[in-house]
N, C-alpha and C positions, 0 to 999 in steps of 0.2 A: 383101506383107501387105495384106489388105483394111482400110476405110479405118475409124478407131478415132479416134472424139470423146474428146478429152481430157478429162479431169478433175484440172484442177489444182491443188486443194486436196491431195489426195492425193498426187502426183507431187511437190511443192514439199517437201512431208513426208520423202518418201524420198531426193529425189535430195541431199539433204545427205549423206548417207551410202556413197553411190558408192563405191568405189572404198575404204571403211575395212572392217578386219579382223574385220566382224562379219557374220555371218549375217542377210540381212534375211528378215523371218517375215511376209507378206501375211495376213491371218485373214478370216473373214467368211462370214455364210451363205451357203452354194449359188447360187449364178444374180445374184449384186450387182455381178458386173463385175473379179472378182479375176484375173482368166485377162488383161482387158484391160488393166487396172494393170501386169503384167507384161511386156505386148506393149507398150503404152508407153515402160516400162523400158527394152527392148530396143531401141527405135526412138532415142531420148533417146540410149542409148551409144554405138548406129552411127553417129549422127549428129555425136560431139564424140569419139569414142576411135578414132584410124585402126586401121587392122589388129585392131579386135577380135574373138575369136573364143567366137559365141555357142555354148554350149551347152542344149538345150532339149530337157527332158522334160515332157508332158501326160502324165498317169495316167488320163486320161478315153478318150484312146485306143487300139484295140488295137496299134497300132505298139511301144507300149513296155510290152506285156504281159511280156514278158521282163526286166523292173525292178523285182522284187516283195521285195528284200530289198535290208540295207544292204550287200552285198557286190554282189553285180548292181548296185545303182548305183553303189558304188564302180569296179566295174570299167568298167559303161560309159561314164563320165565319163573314166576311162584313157585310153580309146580315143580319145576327142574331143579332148582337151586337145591344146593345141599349145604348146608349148616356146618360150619367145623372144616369146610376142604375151602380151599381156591377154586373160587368158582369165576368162567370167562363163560363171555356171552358174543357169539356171534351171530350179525345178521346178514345178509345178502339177500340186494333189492330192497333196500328198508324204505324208499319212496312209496311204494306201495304199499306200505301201511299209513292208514293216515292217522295225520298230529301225532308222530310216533315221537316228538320229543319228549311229549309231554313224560310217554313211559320212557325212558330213554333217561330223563331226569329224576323220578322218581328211584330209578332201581341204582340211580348214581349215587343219590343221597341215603339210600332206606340201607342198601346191602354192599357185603363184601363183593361185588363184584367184577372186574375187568371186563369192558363193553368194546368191542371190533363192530361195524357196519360198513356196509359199500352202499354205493349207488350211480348211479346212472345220468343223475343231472348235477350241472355246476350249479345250480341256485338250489341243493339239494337243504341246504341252512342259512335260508336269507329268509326275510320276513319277521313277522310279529312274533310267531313262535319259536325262531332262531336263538331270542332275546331269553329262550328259559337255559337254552343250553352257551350264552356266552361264555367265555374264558374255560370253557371245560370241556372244548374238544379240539384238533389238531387233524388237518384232511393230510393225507398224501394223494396224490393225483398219479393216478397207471396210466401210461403209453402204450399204445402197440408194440411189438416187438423192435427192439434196435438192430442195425446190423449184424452187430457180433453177437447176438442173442438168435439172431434170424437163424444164421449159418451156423448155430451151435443146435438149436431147435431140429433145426432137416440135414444135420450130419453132412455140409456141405464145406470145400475147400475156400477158402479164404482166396476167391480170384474172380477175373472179371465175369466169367460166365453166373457164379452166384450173385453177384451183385446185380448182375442184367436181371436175375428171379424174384429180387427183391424189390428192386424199380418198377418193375409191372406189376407184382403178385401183393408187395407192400407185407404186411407184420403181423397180420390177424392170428394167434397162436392157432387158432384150430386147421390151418392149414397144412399144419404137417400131419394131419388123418387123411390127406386126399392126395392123389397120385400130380405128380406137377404136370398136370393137363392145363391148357388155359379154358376151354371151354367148359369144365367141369369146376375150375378154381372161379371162374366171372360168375356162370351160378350161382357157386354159395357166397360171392359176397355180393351181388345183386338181391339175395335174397336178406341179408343182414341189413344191406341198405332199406329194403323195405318195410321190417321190422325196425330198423331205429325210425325212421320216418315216420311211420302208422303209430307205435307204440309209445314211442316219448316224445314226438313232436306233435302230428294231427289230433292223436286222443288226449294229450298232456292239456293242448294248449287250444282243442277246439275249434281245428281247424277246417272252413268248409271249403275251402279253394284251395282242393287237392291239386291240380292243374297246374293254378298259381304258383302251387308250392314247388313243382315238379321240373317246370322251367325254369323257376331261381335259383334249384340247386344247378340243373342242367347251366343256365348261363355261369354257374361258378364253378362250376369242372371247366368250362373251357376257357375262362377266364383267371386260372389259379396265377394267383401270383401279380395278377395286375392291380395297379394300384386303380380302384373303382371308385363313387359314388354310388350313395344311395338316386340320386338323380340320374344316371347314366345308366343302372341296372333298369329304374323306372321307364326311361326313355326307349331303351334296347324291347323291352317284356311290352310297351304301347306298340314299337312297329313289328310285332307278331301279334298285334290284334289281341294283347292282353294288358287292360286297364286298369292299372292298381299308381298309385301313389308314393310317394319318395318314403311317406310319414310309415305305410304300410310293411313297405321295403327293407325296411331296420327292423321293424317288431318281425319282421320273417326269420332273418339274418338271426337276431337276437335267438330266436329259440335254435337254428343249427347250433350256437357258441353255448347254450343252454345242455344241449344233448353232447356235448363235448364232440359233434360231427364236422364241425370247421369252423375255426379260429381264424381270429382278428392280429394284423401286425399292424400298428398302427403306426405312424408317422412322429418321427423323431426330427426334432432342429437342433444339430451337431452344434454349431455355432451358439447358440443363441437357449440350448438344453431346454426347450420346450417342444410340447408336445399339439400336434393337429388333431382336430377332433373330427373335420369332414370328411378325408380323402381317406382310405388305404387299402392294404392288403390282405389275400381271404386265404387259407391255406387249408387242403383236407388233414383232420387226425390222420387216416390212412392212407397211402398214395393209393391200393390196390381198392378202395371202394370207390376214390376219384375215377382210375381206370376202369372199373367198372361201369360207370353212369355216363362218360366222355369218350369211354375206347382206350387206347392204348394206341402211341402210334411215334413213330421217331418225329414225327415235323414239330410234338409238344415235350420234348427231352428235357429243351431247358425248362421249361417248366416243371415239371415231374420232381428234376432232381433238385431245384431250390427250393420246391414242397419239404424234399426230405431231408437237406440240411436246414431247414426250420425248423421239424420235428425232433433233431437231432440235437438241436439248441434246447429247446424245451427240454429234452428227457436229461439233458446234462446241466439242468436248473438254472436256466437263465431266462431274463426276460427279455423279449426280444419286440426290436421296432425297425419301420424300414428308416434309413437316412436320410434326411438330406440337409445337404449343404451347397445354401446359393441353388442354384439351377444343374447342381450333381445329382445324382441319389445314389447312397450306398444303401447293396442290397439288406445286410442285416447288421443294428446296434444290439450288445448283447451284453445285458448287465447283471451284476449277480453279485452282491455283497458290493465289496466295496473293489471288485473285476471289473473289467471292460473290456470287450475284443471286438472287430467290424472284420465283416464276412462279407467274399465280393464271391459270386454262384454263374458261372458258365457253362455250357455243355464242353463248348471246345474253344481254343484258343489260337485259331488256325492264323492272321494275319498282325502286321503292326496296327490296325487302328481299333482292333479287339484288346489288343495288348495295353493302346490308349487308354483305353477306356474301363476296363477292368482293374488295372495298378495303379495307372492314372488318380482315377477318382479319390483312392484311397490316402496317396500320397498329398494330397490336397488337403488330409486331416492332419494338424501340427497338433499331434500328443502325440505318448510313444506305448500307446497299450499295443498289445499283439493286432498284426492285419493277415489277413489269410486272404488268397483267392485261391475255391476250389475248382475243380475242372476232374474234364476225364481224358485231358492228356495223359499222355506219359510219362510222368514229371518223377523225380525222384529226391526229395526235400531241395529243389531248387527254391530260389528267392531271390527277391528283384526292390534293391537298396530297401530293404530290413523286412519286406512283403513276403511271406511265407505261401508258395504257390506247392498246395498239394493237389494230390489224385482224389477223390472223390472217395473213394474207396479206403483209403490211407483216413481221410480224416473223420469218416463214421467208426472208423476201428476206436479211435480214442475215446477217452471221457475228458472233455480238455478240461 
């Protein structure tokens, strides 16, 4: 096995689960490193279970063309298992086979076996045949690279020059095979962007308005972060002379959130602890495949970098909404158990009415969970009456 950088966030997540009677379910967009999660797995058992005997399907290559349904994988896992040893079964890209519960369930109930799968879509176990695999499996959901994963990945110092690499370039692991070129790094992930698009979006979901499809993503790269309508994207896409429907505009949206290619923040009432269902905000999985399809360019920083302290919320397991309160909005609610923290997201904090507005708002929430506003000042654990104002930089280093 060629040589695989750990990521132990993730792994520490899973491997509690070892060896118990449930199906573990790997998720995540295309090219984030799920294939490696797995090959990790794999290394972690050889390493602590004697005599284990792996079983391993890739759906990506043609060796296991001949696994295209749940009876073909049930049968070829037949063939692999071995009798008397601990036997695991991994898959990757198991979307691609189809009604693959169904074997999936069989080989849960019939054999000794420990089952790992990834895949590529969040509705990858929704539906009718979901219903064969209820309470017997547990997803973990893979992100792109984090910060400090980033700059551990490409052997880089913990400073602002890496962080400016990160902000453009974003967290795709296979970027540390390519020289930090930008035109050579927009490339390959212009080309990932086409393959998630073609492959799990137009062919998944049948889609003939490529076009359509192209400017909706296009209007949400240059719209990252704004709180939208499906009515206002409709409205935007008619005066470029392209005619689609508010109704249409959700089922689009829906399959990006589908392809784990960009996620919804949706609208929290601080006050009043409900939730909006029309208005909100769109965020890329990756900044560097946003950058890619939008450009890169300082006039959209603040955007960029409240993309990736969202990302950054997700990957440290919370659930995240935008605020508001009365005619306020705080940038991010962020809840997680029985935690709560609000996140105020600036490029820079050059004036008093920036200053307003940023602290300001926060302070306007009477509870006393943690408040942060991040920025790329120069800040050095400053705070402003109990408002924890970090560097941007400073606060993707953590796992708060």
């Amino acid at each position: 096995m060629s040589k695989i950088i750990s990521r132990p966030l993730y792994i520490k997540r899973i491997q509690g689960f070892i060896g118990k009677n449930l199906i573990k379910v790997i998720i995540g967009q295309r090219r984030v490193g799920k294939s490696f999660i797995l090959k990790q797995l794999i290394r972690s058992i050889e390493e602590n279970t004697t005599g284990a005997n792996i079983i391993y399907i890739d759906k990506e290559l043609n060796q296991f063309n001949n696994v295209s349904d749940h009876q073909e994988l049930y049968d070829f896992v037949k063939l692999q298992y071995s009798p008397g040893k601990k036997n695991f079964l991994f898959v990757d890209e198991i979307q691609e086979i189809k009604t693959f519960e169904k074997g999936l369930r069989n080989l849960l109930a019939e054999e000794n076996i420990d089952i790992y799968c990834s895949g590529s879509n969040a509705n990858l176990l929704s539906g009718e045949l979901a219903t064969l695999l209820s309470g017997r499996y547990i997803e973990f959901r893979i992100s792109p690279l984090s910060y400090p994963e980033f700059i551990e990945f490409h052997k880089l110092e913990n400073n602002n020059e890496s962080l400016m690499k990160y902000i453009k370039f974003g967290g795709l692991p296979f970027l540390i095979h390519l020289e930090m070129d930008e035109l050579l790094i927009f490339d390959y992930l212009r080309n990932i962007y086409s393959t998630i698009l073609f492959k799990d979006i137009v062919k998944r979901f049948n889609i003939r308005s490529i076009s359509f499809l192209e400017s909706l993503v296009n209007f949400l790269a240059n719209n990252t972060g704004s709180l939208v309508s499906s009515k206002k994207i409709s409205d935007f896409l008619k005066s470029q002379k392209v005619n689609i429907s508010a109704r249409v505009v959700l089922d689009y949206i829906s399959y990006f959130n589908s392809a784990f290619f960009i996620n919804r923040a949706g609208r929290y009432d601080i006050s009043g602890k409900k939730h909006f269902e029309t208005i909100d905000k769109r965020y890329f999985e990756d900044t560097g495949l946003r950058n890619a399809i939008a450009g890169f360019s300082l006039a959209h920083i603040g955007q960029i970098i409240e993309n990736i302290v969202y990302n950054h919320l997700i990957i440290c397991g919370y659930e995240v909404f935008v605020g508001q309160l009365g005619e306020y909005e705080i940038d991010f609610v962020c809840k997680r158990q029985s935690e709560k923290i609000y996140v105020q997201v600036a490029y820079l904090i050059p004036n008093q009415q920036t200053i307003d507005r940023e602290f300001g708002n926060l302070l306007k929430i009477k509870d006393n969970y943690p408040k942060y506003v991040v920025s790329m000042d120069d800040v050095q654990g400053n705070s402003f009456q109990g408002i924890q104002h970090c560097h941007l930089r400073d606060f993707l280093s953590k796992y708060l």
